[in-house]
PDB file with one MODEL, atoms N, CA, C and O in Angstrom:
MODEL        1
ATOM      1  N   UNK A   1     109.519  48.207 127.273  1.00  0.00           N
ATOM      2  CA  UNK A   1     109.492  47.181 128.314  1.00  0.00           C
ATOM      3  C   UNK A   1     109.043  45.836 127.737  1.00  0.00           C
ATOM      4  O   UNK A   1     109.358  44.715 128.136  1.00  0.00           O
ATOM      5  N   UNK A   2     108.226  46.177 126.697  1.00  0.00           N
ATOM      6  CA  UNK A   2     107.445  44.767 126.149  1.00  0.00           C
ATOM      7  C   UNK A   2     108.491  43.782 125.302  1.00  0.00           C
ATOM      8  O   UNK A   2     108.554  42.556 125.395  1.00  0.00           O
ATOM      9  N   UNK A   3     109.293  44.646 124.453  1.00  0.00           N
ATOM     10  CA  UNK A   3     110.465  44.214 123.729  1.00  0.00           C
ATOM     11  C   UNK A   3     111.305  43.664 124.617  1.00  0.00           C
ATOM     12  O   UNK A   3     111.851  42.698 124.083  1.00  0.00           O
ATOM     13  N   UNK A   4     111.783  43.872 126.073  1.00  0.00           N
ATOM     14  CA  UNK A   4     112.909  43.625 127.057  1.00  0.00           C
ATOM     15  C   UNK A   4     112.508  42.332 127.389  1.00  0.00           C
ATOM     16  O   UNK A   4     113.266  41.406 127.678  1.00  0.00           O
ATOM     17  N   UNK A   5     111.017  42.293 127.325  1.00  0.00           N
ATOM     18  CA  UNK A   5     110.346  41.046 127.856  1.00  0.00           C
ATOM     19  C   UNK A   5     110.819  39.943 127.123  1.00  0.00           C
ATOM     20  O   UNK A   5     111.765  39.197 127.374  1.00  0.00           O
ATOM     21  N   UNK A   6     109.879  39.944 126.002  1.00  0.00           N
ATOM     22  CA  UNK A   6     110.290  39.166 124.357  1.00  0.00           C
ATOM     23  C   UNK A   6     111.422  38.830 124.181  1.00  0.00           C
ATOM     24  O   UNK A   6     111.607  37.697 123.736  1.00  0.00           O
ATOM     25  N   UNK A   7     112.568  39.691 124.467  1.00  0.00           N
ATOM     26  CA  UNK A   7     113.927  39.240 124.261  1.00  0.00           C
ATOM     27  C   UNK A   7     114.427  38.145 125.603  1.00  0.00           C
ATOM     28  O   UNK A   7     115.214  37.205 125.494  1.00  0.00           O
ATOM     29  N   UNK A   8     113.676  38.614 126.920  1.00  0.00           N
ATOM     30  CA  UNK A   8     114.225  37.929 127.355  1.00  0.00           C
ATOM     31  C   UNK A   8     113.510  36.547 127.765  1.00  0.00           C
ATOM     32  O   UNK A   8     113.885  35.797 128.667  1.00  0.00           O
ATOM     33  N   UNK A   9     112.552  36.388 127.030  1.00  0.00           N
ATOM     34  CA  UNK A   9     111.391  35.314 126.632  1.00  0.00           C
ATOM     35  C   UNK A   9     112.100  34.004 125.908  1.00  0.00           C
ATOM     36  O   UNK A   9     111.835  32.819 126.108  1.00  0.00           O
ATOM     37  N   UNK A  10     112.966  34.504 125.113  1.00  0.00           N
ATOM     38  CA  UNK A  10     113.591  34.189 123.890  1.00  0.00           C
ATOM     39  C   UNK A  10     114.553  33.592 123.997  1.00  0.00           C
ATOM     40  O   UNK A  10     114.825  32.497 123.505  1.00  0.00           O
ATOM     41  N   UNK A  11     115.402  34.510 124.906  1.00  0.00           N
ATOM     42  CA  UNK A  11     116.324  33.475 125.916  1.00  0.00           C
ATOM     43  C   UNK A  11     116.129  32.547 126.516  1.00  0.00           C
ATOM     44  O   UNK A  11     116.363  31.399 126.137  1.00  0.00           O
ATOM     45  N   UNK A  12     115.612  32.912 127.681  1.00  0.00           N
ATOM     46  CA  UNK A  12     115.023  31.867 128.345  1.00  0.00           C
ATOM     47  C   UNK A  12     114.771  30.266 127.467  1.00  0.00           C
ATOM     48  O   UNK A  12     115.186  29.215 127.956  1.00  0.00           O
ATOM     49  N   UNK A  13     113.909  30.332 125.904  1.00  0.00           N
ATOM     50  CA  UNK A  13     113.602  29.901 125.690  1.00  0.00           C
ATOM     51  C   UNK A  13     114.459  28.903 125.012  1.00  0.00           C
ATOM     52  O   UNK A  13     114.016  27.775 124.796  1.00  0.00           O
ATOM     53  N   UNK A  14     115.935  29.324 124.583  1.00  0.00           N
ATOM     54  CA  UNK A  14     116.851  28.614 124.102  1.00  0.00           C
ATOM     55  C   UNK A  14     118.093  28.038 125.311  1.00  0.00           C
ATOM     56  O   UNK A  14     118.929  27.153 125.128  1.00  0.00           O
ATOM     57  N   UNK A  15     117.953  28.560 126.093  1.00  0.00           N
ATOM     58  CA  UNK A  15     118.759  27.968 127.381  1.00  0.00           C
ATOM     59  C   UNK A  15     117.806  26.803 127.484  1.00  0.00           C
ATOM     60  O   UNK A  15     118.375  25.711 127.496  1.00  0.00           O
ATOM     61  N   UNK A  16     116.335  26.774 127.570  1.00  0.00           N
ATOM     62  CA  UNK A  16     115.910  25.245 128.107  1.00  0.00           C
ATOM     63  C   UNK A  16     116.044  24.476 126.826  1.00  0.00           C
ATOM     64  O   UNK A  16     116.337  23.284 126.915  1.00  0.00           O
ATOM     65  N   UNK A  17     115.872  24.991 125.704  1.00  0.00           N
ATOM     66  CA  UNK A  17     116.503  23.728 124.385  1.00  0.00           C
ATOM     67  C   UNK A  17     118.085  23.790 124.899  1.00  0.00           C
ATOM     68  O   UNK A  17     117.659  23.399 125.986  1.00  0.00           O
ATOM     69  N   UNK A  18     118.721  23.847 124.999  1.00  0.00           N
ATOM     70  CA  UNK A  18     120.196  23.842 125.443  1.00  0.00           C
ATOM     71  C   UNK A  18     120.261  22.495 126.288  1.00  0.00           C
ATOM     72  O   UNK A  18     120.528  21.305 126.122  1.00  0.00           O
ATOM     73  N   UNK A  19     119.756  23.602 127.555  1.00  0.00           N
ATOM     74  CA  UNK A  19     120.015  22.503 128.557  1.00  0.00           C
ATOM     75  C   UNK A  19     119.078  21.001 128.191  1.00  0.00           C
ATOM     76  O   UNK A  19     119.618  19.953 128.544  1.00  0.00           O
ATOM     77  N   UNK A  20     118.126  20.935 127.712  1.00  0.00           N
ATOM     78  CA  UNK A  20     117.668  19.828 127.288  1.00  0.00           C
ATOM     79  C   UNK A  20     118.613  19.142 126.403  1.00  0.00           C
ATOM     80  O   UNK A  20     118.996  18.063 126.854  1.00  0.00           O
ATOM     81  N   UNK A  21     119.113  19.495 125.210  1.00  0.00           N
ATOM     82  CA  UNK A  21     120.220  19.043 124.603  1.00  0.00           C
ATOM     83  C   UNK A  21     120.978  18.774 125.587  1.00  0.00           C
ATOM     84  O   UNK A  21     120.675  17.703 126.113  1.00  0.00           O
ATOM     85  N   UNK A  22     121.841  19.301 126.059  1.00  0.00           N
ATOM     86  CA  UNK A  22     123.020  18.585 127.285  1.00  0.00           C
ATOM     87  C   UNK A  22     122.326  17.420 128.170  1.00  0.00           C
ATOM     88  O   UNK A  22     122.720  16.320 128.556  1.00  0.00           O
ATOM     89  N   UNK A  23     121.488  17.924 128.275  1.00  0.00           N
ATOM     90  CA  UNK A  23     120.824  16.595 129.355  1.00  0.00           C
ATOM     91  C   UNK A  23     120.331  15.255 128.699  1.00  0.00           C
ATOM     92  O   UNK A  23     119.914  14.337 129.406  1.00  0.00           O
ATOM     93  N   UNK A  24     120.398  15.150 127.100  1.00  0.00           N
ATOM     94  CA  UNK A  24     119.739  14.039 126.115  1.00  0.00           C
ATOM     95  C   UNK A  24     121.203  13.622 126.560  1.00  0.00           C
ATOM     96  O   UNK A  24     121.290  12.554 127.164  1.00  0.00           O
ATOM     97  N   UNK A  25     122.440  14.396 126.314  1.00  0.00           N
ATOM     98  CA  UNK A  25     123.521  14.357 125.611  1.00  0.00           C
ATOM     99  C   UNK A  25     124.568  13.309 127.075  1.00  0.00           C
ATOM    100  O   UNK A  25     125.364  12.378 126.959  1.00  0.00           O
ATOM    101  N   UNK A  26     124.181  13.855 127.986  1.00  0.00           N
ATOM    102  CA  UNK A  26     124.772  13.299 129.153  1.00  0.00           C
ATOM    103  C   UNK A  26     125.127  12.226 129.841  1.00  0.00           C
ATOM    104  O   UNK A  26     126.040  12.087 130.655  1.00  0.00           O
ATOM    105  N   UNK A  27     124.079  11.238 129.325  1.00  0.00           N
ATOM    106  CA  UNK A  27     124.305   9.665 129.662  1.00  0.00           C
ATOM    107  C   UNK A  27     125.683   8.914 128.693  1.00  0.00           C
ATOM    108  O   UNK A  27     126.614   8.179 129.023  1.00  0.00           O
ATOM    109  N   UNK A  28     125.179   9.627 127.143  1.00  0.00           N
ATOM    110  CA  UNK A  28     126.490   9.160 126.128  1.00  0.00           C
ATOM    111  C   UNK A  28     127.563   9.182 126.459  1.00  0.00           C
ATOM    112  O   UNK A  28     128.293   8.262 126.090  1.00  0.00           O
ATOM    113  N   UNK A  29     128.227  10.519 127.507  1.00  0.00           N
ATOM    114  CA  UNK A  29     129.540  11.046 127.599  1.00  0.00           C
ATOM    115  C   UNK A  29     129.590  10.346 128.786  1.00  0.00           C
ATOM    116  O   UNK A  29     130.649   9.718 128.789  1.00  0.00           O
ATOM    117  N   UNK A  30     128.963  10.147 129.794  1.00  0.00           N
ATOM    118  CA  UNK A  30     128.807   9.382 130.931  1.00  0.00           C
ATOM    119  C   UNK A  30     129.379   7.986 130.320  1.00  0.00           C
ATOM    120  O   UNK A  30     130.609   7.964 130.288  1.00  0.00           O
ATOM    121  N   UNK A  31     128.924   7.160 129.974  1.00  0.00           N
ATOM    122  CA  UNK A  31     129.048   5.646 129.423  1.00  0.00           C
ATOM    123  C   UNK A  31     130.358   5.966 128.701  1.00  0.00           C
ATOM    124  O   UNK A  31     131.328   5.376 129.178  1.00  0.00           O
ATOM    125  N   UNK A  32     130.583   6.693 127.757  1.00  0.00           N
ATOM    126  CA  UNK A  32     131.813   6.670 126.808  1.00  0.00           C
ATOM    127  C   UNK A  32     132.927   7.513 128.032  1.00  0.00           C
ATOM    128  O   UNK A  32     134.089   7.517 127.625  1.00  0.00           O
ATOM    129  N   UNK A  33     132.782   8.037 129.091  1.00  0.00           N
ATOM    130  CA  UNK A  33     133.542   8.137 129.756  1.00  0.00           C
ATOM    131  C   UNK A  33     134.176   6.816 131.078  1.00  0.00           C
ATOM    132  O   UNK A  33     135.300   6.553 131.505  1.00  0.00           O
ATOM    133  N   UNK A  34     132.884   6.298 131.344  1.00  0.00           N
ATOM    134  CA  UNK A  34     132.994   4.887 131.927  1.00  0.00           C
ATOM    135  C   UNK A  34     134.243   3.848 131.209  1.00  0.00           C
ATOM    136  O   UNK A  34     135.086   3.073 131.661  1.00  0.00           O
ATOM    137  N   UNK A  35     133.858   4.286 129.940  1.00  0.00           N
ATOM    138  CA  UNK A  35     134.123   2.966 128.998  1.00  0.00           C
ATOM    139  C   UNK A  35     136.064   3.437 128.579  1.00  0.00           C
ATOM    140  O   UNK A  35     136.854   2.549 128.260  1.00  0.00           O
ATOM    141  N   UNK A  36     136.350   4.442 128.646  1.00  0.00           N
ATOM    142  CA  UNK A  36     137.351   5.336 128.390  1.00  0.00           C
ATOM    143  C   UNK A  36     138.802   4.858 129.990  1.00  0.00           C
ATOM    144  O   UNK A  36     139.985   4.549 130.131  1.00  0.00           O
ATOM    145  N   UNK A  37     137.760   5.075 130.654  1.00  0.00           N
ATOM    146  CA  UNK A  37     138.259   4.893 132.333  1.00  0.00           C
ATOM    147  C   UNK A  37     139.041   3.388 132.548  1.00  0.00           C
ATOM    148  O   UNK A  37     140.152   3.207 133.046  1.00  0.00           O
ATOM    149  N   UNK A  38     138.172   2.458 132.055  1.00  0.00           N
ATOM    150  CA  UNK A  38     138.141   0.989 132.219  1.00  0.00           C
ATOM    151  C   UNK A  38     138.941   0.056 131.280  1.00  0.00           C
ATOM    152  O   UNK A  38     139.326  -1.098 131.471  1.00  0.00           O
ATOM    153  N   UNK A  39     139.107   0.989 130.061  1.00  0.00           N
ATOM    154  CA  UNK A  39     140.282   0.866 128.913  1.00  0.00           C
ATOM    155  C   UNK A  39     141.630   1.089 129.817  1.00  0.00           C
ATOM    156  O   UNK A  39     142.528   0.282 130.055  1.00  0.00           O
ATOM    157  N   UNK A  40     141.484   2.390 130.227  1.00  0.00           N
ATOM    158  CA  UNK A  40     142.980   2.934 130.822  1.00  0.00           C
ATOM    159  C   UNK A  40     143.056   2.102 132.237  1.00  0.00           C
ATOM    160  O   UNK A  40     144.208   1.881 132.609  1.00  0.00           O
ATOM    161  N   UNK A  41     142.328   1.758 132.822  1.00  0.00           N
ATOM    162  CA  UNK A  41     142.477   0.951 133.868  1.00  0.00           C
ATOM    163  C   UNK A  41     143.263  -0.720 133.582  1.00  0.00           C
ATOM    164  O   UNK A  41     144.206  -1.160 134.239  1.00  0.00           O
ATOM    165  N   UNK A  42     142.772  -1.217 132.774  1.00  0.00           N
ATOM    166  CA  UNK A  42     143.081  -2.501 132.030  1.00  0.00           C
ATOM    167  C   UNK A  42     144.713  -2.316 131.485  1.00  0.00           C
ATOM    168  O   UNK A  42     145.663  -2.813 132.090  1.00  0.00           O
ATOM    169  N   UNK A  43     144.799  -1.788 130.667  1.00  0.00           N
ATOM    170  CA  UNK A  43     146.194  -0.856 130.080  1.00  0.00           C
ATOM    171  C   UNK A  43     147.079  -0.781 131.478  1.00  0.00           C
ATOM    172  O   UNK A  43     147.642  -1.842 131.746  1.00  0.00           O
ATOM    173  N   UNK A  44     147.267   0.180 132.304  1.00  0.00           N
ATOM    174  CA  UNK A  44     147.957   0.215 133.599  1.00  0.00           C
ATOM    175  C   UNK A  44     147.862  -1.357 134.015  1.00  0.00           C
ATOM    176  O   UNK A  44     148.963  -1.806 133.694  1.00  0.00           O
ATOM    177  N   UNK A  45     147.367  -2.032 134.371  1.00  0.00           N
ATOM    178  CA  UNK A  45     147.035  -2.998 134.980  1.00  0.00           C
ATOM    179  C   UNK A  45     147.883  -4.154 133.964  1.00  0.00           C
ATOM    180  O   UNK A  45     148.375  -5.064 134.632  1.00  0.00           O
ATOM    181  N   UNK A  46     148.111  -4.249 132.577  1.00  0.00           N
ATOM    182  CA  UNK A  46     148.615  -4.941 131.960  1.00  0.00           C
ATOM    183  C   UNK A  46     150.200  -4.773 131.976  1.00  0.00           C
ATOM    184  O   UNK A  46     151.022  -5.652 131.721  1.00  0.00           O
ATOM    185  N   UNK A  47     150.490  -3.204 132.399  1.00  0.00           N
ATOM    186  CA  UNK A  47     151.727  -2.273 132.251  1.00  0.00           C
ATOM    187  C   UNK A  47     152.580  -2.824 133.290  1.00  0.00           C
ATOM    188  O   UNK A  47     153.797  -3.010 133.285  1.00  0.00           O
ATOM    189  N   UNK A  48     151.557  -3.087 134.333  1.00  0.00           N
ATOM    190  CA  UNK A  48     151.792  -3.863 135.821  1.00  0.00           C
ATOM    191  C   UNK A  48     152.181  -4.890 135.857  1.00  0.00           C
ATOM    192  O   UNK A  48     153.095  -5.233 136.607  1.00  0.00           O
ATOM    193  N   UNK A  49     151.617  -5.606 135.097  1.00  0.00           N
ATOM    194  CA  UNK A  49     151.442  -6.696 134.852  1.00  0.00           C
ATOM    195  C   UNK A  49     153.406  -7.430 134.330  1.00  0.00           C
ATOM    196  O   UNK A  49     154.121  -8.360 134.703  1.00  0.00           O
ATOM    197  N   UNK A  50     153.507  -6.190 133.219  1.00  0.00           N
ATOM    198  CA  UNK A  50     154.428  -6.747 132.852  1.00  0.00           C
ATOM    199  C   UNK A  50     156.004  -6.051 133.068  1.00  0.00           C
ATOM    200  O   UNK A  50     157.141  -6.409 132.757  1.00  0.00           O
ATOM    201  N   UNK A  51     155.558  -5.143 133.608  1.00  0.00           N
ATOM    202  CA  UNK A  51     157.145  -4.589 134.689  1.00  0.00           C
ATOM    203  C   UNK A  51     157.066  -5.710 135.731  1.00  0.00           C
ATOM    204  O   UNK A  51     158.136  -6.296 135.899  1.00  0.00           O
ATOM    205  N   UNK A  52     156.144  -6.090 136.386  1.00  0.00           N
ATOM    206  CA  UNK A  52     156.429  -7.116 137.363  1.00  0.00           C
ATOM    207  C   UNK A  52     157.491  -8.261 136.917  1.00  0.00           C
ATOM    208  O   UNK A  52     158.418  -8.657 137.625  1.00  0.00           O
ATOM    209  N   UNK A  53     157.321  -8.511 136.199  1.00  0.00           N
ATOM    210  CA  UNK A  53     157.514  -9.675 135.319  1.00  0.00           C
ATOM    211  C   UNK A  53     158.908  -9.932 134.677  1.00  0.00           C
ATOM    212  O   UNK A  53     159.547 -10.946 134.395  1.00  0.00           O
ATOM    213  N   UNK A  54     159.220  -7.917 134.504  1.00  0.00           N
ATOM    214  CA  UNK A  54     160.719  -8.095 134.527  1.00  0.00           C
ATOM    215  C   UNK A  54     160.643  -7.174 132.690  1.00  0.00           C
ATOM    216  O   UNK A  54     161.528  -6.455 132.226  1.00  0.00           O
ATOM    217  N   UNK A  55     160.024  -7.344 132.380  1.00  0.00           N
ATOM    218  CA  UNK A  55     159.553  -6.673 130.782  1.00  0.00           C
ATOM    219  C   UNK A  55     159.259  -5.305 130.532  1.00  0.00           C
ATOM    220  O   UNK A  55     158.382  -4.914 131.303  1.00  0.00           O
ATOM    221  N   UNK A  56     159.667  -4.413 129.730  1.00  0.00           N
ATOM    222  CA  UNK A  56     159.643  -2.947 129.421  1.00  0.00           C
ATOM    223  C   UNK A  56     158.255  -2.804 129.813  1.00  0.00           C
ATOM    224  O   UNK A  56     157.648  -3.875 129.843  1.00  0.00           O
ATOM    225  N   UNK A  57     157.571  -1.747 130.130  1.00  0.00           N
ATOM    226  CA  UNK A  57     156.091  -1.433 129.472  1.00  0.00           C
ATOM    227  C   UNK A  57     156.021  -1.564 128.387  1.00  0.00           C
ATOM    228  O   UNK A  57     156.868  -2.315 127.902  1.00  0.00           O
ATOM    229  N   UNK A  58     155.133  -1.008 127.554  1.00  0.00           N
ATOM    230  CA  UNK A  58     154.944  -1.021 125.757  1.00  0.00           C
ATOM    231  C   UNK A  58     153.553  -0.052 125.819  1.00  0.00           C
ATOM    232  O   UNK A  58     152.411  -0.383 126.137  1.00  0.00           O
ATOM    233  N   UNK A  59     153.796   0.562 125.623  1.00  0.00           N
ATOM    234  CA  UNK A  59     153.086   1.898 124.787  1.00  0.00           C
ATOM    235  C   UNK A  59     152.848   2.879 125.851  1.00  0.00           C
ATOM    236  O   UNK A  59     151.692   3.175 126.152  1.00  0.00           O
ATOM    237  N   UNK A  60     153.918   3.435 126.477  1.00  0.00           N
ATOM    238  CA  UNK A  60     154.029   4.589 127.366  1.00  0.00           C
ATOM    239  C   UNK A  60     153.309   5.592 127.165  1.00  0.00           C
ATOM    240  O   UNK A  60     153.640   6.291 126.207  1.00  0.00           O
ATOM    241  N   UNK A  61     152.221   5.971 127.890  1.00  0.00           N
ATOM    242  CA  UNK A  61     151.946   7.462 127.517  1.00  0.00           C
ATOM    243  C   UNK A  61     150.102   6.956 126.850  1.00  0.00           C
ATOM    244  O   UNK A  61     149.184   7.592 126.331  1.00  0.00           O
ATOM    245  N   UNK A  62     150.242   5.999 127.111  1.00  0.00           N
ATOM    246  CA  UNK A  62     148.949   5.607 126.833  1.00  0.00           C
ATOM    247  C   UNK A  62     147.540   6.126 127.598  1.00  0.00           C
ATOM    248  O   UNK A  62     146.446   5.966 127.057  1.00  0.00           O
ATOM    249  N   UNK A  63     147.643   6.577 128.526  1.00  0.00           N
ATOM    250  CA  UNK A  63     146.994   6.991 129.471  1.00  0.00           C
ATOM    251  C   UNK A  63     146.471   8.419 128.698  1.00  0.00           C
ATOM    252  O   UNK A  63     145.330   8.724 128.349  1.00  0.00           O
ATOM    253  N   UNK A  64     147.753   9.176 128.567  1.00  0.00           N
ATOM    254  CA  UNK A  64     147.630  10.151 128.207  1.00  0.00           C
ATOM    255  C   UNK A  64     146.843  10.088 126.865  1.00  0.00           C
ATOM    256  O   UNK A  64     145.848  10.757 127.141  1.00  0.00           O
ATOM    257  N   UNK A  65     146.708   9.699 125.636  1.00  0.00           N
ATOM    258  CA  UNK A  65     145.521   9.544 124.439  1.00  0.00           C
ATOM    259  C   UNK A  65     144.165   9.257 125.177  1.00  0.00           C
ATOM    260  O   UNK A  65     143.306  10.031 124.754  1.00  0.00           O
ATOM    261  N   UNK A  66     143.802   8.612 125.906  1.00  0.00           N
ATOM    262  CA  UNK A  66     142.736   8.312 126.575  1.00  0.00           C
ATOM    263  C   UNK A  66     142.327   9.581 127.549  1.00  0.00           C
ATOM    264  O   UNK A  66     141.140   9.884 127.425  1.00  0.00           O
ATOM    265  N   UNK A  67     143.033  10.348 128.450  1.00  0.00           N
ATOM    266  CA  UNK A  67     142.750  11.567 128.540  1.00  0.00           C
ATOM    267  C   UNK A  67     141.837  12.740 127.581  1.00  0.00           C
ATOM    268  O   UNK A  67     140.777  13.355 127.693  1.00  0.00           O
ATOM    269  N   UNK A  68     142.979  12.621 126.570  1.00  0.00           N
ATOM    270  CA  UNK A  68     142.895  13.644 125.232  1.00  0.00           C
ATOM    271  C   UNK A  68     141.793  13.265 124.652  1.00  0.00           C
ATOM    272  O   UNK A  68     141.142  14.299 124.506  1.00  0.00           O
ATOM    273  N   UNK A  69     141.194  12.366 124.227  1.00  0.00           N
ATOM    274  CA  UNK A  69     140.107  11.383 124.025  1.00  0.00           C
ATOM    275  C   UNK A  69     139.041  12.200 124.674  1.00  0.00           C
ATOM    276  O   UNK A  69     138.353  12.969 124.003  1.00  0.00           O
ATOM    277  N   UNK A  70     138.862  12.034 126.156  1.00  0.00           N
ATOM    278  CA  UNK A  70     137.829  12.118 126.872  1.00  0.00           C
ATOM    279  C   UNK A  70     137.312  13.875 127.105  1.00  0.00           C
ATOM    280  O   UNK A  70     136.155  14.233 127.324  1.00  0.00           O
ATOM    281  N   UNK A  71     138.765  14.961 126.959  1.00  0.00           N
ATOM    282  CA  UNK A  71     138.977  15.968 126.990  1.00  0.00           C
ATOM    283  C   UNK A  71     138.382  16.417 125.395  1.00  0.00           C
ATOM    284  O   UNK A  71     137.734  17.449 125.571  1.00  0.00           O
ATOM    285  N   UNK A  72     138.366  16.185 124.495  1.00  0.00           N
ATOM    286  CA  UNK A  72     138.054  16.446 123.500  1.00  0.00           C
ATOM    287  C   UNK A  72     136.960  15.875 122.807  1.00  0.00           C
ATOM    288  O   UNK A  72     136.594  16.237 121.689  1.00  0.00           O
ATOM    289  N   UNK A  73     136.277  14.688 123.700  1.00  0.00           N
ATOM    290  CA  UNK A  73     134.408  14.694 124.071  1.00  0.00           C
ATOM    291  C   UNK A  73     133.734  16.021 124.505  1.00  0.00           C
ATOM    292  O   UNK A  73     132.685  16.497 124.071  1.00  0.00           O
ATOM    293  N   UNK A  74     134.743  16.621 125.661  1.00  0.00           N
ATOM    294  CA  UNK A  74     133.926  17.214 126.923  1.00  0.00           C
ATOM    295  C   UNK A  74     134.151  18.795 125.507  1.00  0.00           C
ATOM    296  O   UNK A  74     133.140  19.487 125.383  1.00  0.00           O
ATOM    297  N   UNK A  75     135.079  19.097 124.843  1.00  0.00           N
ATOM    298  CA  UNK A  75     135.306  20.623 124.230  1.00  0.00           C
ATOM    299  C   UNK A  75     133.995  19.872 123.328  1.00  0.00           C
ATOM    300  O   UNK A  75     132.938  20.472 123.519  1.00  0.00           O
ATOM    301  N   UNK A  76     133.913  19.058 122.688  1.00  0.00           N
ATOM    302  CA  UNK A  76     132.757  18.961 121.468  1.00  0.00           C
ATOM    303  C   UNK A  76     131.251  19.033 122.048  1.00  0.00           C
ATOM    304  O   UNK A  76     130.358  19.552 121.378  1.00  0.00           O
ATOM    305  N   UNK A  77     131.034  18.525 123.235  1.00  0.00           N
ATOM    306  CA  UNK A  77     129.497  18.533 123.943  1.00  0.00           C
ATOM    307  C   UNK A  77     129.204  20.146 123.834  1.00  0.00           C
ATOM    308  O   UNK A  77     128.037  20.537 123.868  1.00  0.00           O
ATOM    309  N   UNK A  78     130.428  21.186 123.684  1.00  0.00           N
ATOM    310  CA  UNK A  78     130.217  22.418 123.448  1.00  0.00           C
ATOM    311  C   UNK A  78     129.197  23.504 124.611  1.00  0.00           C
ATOM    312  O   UNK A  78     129.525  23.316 125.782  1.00  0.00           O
ATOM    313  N   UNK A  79     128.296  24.342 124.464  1.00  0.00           N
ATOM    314  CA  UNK A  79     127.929  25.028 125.058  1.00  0.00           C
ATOM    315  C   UNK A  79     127.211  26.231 124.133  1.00  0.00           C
ATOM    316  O   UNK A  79     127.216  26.424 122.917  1.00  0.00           O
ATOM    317  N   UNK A  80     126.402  27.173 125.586  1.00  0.00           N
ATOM    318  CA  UNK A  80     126.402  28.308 124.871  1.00  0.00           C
ATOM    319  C   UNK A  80     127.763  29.351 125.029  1.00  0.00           C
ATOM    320  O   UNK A  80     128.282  29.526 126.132  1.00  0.00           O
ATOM    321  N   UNK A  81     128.211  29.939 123.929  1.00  0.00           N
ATOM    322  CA  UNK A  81     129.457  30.686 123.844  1.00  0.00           C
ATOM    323  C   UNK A  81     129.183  31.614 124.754  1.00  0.00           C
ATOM    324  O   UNK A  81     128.146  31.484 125.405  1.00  0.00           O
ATOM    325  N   UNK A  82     129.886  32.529 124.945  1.00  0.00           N
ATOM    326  CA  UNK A  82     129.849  33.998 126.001  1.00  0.00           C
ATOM    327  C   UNK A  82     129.773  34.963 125.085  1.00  0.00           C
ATOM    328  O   UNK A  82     130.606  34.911 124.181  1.00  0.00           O
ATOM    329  N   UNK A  83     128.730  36.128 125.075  1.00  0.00           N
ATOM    330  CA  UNK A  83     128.783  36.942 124.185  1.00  0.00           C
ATOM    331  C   UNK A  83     129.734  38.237 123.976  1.00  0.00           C
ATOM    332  O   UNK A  83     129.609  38.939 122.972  1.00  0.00           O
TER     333      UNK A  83
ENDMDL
END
């Protein structure tokens, strides 16, 4: 029983370094997600800008890297795995 304890002492004890890590980690991805948003917002808005106008877009699909971008922040912030 004492060992069941310990082990699960142990746990416990690396889930709150975890979650402390994620929670240092959270404002960064927050802001670099802000900052990600407001890029692609600007971009559309320029895209707008210039179909109005009578002019191709220029760099189609742009949205989409800025996605992939933000999606491949969120896989690196990582986790604990599933055993």
């Amino acid at each position: 029983m004492e060992r069941v304890n310990s082990s699960l002492c142990l746990e416990n004890l690396r889930m709150m370094h975890e979650n402390e890590r994620l929670r240092r980690k959270a404002p960064q991805l927050d802001q670099e997600n802000k900052a990600l948003l407001a890029k692609l917002k600007r971009k559309q808005q320029q895209q707008h800008a210039s179909a109005s106008q009578g002019g191709a877009p220029s760099g189609s699909g742009g949205g989409h890297s800025a996605a992939t971008a933000t999606g491949s922040n969120f896989k690196a912030a990582g986790g604990k795995q599933p055993k």
